[in-house]
N, C-alpha and C positions, 0 to 999 in steps of 0.2 A: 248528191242532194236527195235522189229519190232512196234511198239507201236510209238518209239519217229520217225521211220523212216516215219512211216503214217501219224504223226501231223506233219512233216515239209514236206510231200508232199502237205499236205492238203492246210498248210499254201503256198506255191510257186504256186498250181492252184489258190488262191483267190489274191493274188498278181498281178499273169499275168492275171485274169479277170477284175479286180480292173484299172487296166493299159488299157487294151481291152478298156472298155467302157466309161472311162477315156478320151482317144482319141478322141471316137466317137462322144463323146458329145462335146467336144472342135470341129470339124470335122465341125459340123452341124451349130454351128456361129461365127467363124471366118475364114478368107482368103479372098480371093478375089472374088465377088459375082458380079452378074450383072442381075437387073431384066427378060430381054429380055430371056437368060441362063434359070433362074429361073423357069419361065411361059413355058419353052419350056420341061422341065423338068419335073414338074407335072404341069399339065393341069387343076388340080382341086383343085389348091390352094385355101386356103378357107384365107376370112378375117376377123379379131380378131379386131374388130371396137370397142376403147376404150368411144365411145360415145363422142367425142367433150370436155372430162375432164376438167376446169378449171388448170391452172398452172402456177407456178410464172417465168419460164423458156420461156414464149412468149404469146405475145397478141394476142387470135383469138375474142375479142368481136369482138358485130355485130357495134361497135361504133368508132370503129379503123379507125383513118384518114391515107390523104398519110402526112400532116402533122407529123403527131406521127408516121410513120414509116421512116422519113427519119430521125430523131430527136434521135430513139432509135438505127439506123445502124450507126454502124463502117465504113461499107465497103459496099457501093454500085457499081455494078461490072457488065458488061455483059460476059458470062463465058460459054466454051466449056467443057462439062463431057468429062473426060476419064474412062476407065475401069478399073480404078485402086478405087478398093473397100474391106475394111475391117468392118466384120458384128459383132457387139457383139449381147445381146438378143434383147435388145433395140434400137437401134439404129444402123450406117451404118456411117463410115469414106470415105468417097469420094474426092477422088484429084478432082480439075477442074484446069482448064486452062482459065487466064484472058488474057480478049481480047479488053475492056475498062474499065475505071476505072473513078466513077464521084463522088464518097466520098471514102474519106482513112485517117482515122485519126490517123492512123500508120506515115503515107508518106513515107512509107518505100517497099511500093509494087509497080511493076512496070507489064505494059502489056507486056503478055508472062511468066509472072510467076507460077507457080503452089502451091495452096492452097488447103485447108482440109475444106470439111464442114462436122459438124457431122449431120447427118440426125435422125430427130429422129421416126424412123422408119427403120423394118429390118424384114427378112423370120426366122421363129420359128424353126428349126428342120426343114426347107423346105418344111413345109407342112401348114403353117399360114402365114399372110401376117399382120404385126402388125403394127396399126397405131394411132393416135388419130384425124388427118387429113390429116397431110400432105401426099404425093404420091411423090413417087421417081422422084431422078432427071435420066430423059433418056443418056444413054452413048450413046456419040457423038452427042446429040443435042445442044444449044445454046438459056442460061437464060439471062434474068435482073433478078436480086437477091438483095437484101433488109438482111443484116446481122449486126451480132454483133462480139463481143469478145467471148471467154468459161469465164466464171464465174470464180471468184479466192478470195479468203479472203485476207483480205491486209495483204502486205509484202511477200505475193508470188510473185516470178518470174520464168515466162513463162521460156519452156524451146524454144530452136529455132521451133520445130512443134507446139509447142501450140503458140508461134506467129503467125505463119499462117494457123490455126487452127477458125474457124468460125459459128457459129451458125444460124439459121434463126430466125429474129426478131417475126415471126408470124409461125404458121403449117398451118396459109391457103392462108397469103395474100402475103406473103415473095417472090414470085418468078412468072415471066410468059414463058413459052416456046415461044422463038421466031421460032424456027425449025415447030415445026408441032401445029395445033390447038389441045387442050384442052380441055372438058365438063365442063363447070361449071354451076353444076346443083344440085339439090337436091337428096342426096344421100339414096338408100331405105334400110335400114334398113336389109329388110328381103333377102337381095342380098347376098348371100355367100362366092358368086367364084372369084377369086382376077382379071382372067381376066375379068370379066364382068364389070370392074373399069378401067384398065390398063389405057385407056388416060383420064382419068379426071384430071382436075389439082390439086382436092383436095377432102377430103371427106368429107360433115357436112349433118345431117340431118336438118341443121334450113336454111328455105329459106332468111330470114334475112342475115344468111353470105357469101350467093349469092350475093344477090344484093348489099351488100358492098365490097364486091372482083369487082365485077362490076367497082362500082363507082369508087372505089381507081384506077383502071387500067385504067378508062377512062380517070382519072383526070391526070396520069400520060402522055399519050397517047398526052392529051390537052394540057399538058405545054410545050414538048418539048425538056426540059431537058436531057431527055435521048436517044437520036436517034445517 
C-alpha cells in the first residue's frame, strides 16, 4: 500500500512539473511582446543571424526590382504599428493600423482598418533576437509596406483573420520607416547584441542588398506614387 501510495505521488510531482514548465515555455513566445519592452528587458540580447537563407516565402535577391515588388504585393499600405503583438518561435503577428492605401487586390480594406502582418522574426526565450533579415516593425511608428496574402493550397478558405492577415513581399526591401531614419548598411557579422542593430532597417551581410534597397527606395521616392 505504501508503495502504490509513493508511485502515485511520484506520478502527481512529475505532472505538476510537466504543467510548470509546460507554461513556461508557452510564457516565453507567445502574448503580446513589443521590441522597445523587449531591449529594456535584457540589455544583452544577442542576435541569431540566419545569414540571409535563400527562401521560397520572399524575395531578398540583390536583383529585386520596385517593378517586381509591386507585381508580387496584395496590399500596398502606409500603416501605424500598434502594440498589439503575438510572438510564436519564429515569427511575430503584429495588428497595424492603415492609414492609406494604394494597392488592394482584396478592395475590401478600407483606411482606419486594422490588419495582421506576420513578421517573420521573433525573441527566442527573450534572450535571442531571431532573424534572417528583416527588423521589427517599431510600435507607433508609420511604414510604406510592400505585402502579400499567407500562402494556402487551393480550395482553402481564409478564415476572416487570415483575410486580413499579410506577409512581406521581401525580409529586406518590403518596408521603409517614414517616422524616424533607419541604417542601411552592411551588417558585421561578428555583432552579437540585438541593441547594437535596433534601428537598422534590415540585416544582410552582402553590400549588394544595400545598394539595391537603395535603389528600389529611390526609385520609389522618384515616382511619386506613394506620397
Amino acid at each position: 500500500m505504501k508503495k502504490f501510495v509513493l508511485t502515485i505521488c511520484v506520478v502527481i510531482i512529475c505532472m505538476v512539473t510537466a504543467l510548470f514548465y509546460g507554461k513556461t515555455g508557452i510564457k516565453t513566445t507567445t502574448g503580446v511582446h513589443d521590441p522597445d519592452i523587449a531591449l529594456s528587458e535584457n540589455t544583452a540580447m544577442e542576435i541569431f543571424y540566419t545569414g540571409g537563407q535563400k527562401t521560397s516565402y520572399f524575395n531578398n535577391e540583390s536583383n529585386y526590382s520596385l517593378d517586381d515588388m509591386e507585381k508580387d504585393s496584395s496590399l500596398i499600405a502606409r500603416i501605424t504599428v500598434t502594440n498589439s503583438r503575438e510572438m510564436s518561435l519564429r515569427s511575430t503577428k503584429t495588428m497595424v493600423k492603415i492609414e492609406e492605401i494604394y494597392k488592394d487586390n482584396s478592395a475590401n480594406l478600407s483606411v482606419g482598418d486594422c490588419i495582421y502582418i506576420i513578421e517573420p522574426v521573433s525573441f527566442v526565450r527573450g534572450e535571442e533576437f531571431y532573424t534572417n533579415g528583416w527588423q521589427y516593425l517599431k510600435t507607433e511608428d508609420t511604414y510604406l509596406i510592400f505585402l502579400k496574402n499567407l500562402g494556402c493550397i487551393d480550395g482553402y478558405k481564409y478564415t476572416k483573420e487570415e483575410e486580413n492577415s499579410f506577409m512581406p513581399v521581401s525580409e529586406i526591401y518590403s518596408k521603409r520607416n517614414l517616422t524616424h531614419d533607419e541604417s542601411c548598411v552592411v551588417f558585421d557579422s561578428a555583432e552579437t547584441l540585438y541593441s547594437s542593430i535596433y534601428m537598422f532597417a534590415f540585416l544582410t551581410s552582402e553590400k549588394t542588398i544595400v545598394d539595391n534597397y537603395e535603389k528600389i527606395w529611390k526609385n520609389i521616392t522618384n515616382s511619386g506614387k506613394y506620397e
